[in-house]
N, C-alpha and C positions, 0 to 999 in steps of 0.2 A: 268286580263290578264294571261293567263296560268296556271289557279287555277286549273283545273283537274289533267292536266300533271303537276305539280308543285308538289302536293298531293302525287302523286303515287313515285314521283323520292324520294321526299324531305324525305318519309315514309323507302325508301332502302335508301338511301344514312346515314341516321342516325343509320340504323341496320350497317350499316360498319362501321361507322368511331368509335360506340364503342369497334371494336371487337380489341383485342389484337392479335391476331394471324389470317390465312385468309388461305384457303387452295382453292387447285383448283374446289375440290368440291361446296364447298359454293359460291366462283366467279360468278363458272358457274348459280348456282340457282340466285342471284341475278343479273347476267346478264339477266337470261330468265325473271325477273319482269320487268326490263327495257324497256328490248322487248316489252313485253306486253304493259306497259305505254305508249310507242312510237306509237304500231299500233291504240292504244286506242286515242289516241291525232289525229287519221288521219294520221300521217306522211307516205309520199310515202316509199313503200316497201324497193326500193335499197339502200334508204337514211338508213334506218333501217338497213338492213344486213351489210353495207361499216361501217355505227357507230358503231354496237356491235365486228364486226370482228377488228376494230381498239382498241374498248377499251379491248378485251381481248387479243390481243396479246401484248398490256405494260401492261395489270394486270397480265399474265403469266407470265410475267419478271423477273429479279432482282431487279428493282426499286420500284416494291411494296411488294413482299413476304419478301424481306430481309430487309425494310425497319423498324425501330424501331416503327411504327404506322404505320403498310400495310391500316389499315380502312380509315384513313385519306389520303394518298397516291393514295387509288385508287379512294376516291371520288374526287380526282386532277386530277386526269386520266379522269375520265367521264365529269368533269370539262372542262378539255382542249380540249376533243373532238367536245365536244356538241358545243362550241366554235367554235372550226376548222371547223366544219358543216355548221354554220352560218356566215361565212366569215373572222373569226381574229378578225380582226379591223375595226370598220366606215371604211366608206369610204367615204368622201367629193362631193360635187359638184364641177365641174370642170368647175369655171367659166373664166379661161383664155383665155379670147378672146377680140379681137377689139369690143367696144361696140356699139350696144346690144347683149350680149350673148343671143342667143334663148335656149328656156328650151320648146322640146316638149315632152306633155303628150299624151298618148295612154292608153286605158285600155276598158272593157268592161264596156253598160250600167248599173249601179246600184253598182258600184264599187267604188263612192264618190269620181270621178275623179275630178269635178268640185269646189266641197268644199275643195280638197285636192290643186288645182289651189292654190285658196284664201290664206290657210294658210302656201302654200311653198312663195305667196307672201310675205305677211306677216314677215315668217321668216327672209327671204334674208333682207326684210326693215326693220326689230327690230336689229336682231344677223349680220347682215354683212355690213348695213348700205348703201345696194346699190338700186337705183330709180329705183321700177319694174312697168312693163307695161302690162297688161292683155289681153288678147283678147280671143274670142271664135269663132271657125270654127264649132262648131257644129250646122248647119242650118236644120237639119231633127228634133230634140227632142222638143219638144213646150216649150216656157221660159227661154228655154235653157242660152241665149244669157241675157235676162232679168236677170238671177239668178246671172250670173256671175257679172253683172253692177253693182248687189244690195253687193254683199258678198267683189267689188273692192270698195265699197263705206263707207262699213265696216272697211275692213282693210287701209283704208287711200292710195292706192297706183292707178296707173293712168291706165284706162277705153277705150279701143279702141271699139268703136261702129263696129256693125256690122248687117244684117239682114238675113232673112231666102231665101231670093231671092238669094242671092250672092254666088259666085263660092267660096269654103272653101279656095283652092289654091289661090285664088285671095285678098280673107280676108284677108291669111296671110300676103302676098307680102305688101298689104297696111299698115297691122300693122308694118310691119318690119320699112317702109319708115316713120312712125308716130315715131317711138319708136326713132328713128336717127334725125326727127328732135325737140323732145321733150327731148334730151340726156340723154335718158334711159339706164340702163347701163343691165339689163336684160329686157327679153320679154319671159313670158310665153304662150304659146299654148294650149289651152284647145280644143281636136278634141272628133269629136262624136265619140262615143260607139254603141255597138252593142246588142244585148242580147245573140249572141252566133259566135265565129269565121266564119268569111267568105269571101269570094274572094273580092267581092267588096268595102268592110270595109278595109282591106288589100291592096287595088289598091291607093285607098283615103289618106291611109297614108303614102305610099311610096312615092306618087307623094307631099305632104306634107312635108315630109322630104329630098327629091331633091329639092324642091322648097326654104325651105331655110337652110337647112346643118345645125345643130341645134349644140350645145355644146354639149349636155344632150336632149337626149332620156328617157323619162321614163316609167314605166310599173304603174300605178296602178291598185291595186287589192285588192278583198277584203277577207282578211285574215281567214274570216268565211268559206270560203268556202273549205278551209282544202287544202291538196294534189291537187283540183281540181284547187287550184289558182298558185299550179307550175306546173302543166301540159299547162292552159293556157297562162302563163309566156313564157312556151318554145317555145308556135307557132308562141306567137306574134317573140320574140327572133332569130327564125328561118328566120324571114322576116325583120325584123328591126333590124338596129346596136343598139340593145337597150345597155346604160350608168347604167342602173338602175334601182329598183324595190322598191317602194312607199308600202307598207303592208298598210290599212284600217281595221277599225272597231277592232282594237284589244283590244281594252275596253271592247268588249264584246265574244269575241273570249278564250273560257277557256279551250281549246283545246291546240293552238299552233301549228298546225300540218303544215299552209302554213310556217311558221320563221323558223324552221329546214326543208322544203324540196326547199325553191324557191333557193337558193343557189346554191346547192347539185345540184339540175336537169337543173338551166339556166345556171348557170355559170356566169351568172350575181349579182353582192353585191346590198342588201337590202340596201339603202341609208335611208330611212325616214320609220316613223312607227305613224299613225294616233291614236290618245292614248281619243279622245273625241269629239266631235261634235263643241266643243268651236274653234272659228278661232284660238288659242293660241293651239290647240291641237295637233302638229304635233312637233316631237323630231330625234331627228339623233337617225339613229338606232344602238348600240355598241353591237356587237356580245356576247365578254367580259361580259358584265353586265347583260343581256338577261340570259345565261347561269346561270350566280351565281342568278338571280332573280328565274329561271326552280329551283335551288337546294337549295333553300330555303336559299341562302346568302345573300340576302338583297342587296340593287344597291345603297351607299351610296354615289357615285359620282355624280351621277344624281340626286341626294336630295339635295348633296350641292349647285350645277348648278340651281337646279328649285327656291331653298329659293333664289340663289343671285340675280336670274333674275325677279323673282317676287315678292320679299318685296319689299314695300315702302322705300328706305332708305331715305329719307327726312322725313316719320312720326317714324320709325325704332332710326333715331337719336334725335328728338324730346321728344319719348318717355325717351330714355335714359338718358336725359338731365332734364328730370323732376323728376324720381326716383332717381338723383343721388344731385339734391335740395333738397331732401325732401320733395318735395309734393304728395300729395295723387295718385296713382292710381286708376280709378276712369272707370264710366260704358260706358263713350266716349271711353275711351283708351282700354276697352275690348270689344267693337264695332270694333273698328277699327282691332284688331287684330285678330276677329273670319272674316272679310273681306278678312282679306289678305289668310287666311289661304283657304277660298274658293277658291281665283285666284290660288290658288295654288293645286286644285284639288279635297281639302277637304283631310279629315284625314284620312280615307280609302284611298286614295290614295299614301299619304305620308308613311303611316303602311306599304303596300307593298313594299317601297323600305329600308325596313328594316330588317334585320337580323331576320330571325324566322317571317316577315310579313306575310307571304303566308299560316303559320298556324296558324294564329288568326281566330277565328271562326268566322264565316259570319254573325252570329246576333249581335256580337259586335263590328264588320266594320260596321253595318248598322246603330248600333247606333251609331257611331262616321262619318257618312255619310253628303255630304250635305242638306240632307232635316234634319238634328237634330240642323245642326250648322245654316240652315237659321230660322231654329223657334224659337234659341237662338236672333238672329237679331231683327227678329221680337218683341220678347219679350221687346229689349233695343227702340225698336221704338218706341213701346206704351208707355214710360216713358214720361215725363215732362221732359225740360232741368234740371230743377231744380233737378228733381229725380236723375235725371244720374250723375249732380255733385255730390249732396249728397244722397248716398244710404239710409243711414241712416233712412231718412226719410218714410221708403216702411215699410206702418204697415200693417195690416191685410186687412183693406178696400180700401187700395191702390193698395195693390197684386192683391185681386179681381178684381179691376177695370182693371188693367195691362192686366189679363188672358182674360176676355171677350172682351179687345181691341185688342189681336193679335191674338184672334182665338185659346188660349191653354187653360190648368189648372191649379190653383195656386199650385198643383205640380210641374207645369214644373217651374214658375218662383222663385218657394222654390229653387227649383234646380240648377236653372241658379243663383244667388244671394250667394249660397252656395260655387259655384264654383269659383264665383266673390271675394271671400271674403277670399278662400284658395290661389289664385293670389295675392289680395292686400296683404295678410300676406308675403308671399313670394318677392314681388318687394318692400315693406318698408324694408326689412331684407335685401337685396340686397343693398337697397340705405342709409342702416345706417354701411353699412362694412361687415354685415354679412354673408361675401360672402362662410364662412368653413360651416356655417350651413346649407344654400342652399347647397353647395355639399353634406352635409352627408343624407340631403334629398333626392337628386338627386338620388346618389348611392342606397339607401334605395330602393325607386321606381325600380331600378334595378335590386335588389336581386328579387322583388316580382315580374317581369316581366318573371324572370330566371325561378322560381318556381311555376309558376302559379296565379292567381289571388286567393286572401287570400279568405274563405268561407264566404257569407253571411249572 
């Protein structure tokens, strides 16, 4: 997510923060790289000019030139702007209302309105713990109504039938009366898309949202589409009391240019951000974090959030309980925790929210990617119970057999076993007390993280 414009900022913002002194000349030259990165990301124009004319008149100030570290100072500045662009602070759902609060969505065809449905369901029933009710008004797109059934069936939350015959206004009205006597506490709206703004797509939703007065309005959009998806942000905005703006496809979006401009030009705060295809893939969107993630500071509060809400802690405390017996770690328990690490994004994912993640080089995210950690899985599949209790056991004609059973080479499994065996040293020394020597290891990995990866 934002690996182009990440690149380019993350590159100027490091040439400041070492400089000892900062003069107006230089400011200004690494203001106009900014610029450039900005219009290079897509970013709508005015959003660009209102940005840079803000961060240089506090980088002309007293607050950074007289500052005892102006380089640092002013990457605060860019910091806090980039910030102030993208809205401050989250901004919640507004679910205070007599239930069912209605959540309707709007957005154009192909904008992953409907998978975006699923997993704001989802959210509301994992993270807020409230009964949500589905339904689709979309009776023009083929499946439409099908896709929605299959994705409420997924997520575990409750399915208002519907068909392609039926008046969309009249869908609704029935979903509402469903939702009230099955005492749902939200009702989300899934309305047809269009391929391109137009009067009658626009009639359809107004008469949609008079028919049932909604809490929350929302915009989805998909974020690929740069500036073009705050332009279309503002029409729909123009026409609807819209509450808020849903960003899509930003997993693949290395741009950035709709996150700094949908703001800026609706007026409207980015509430959610579609981060993967997985129904688990949608996150509150934190202006705050977004920013320090563009500058290369890493998003560690959202690391800590995703680890608590997706480890296992019943296998998490299990594991713990047996390291601290003294029993072996072993190739179930590092099964289980190349598992979690997947629900978790994968390690390319987690590197990104990490301090300096955004310039780790893209062939060594790839090896640390999910298809490296599922061929590690793989690897432990093809094992015998027996095996995976005891390692030990994997001699030469074992490996072989391992490698032709998961589809790799007795390289990969040298490799995975190697790795298994740097672990078990590590959790034995953990669970005999030696928890100073794990630290100096720790730290250690840390120097060499600092300085680069040692030569091979």
């Amino acid at each position: 997510m934002f690996e182009t414009l990440s690149e380019r900022l993350s590159a100027t913002v490091q040439r400041l923060r070492g400089r000892g002194r900062l003069t107006e000349a230089n400011i200004r030259e690494s203001l106009r790289e900014v610029r450039i990165a900005l219009l290079e990301a897509d970013v709508a124009l005015p959003v660009v000019q209102a940005l840079i004319q803000r961060v240089q008149v506090k980088a002309l100030g007293q607050e950074v030139l007289k500052s005892l570290t102006p380089g640092q100072a002013l990457v605060k500045v860019v910091r806090d702007e980039l910030t102030a662009v993208m809205g401050t602070q989250n901004t919640d759902l507004n679910l205070a209302a007599a239930p069912p609060a209605v959540v309707l969505m709007a957005g154009l065809q192909g904008a992953g309105k409907t998978t975006t449905v699923a997993k704001l369901a989802r959210f509301l029933k994992e993270r807020r713990k409230k009964k949500v009710m589905v339904v689709s008004a979309d009776v023009y797109r083929p499946a439409a109504i099908e896709q929605l059934r299959t994705l409420a069936s997924q997520v575990d939350v409750l399915f208002h039938p519907s068909s392609g015959d039926q008046d969309p206004v009249a869908i609704a009205r029935s979903a509402l009366d469903a939702a009230k006597k099955n005492f749902a506490d939200v009702l989300i709206v899934d309305t047809a898309g269009r391929l391109h703004v137009d009067a009658e797509m626009m009639d359809e939703i107004k008469a949609l949202h008079a028919a049932l007065n909604p809490v929350e309005t929302l915009f989805v959009v998909d974020s690929m589409t740069g500036q073009d998806a705050a332009n279309t942000a503002k029409a729909f905005a123009e026409a609807l009391p819209l509450s808020g703006v849903i960003l899509t496809k930003t997993d693949g979006d290395a741009r950035g240019g709709a996150a700094l401009s949908v703001r800026y030009i609706t007026g409207r705060p980015i509430k959610f951000i579609g981060v993967s295809e997985k129904p688990e893939g949608l996150e509150p969107f934190h202006p705050d974090r977004i920013a320090q993630r563009i500058l290369g500071m890493g998003d560690v509060l959202s690391l800590v959030e995703q680890v608590e809400q997706k480890v296992d802690q019943e296998k998490a405390k299990k594991l713990a309980e047996k390291v601290i017996k003294g029993k072996r770690f072993d190739l179930n328990d590092m099964k289980d925790q190349l598992e979690q690490m997947i629900n978790m994004g994968g390690m390319a994912s987690l590197m990104e929210k990490l301090p300096g993640g955004m310039a780790i080089p893209e062939n060594m995210k790839s090896q640390a990617g999910d298809d490296a950690v599922k061929r590690m899985i793989a690897i432990i599949n093809s094992m015998t119970k027996k095996e995976r209790r005891h390692p030990d056991l994997l001699n030469g004609s074992r490996r072989a057999r391992i490698a032709r059973g998961s589809g790799t080479q007795p390289a990969d499994v040298n490799r995975l076993l190697k790795q298994y065996q740097q672990t078990e040293k590590m959790m034995a020394k953990l669970g005999s007390g030696g928890l100073k020597g794990v630290m100096r290891q720790m730290k250690g990995a840390m120097r060499m993280m600092g300085g680069g990866m040692p030569p091979r």
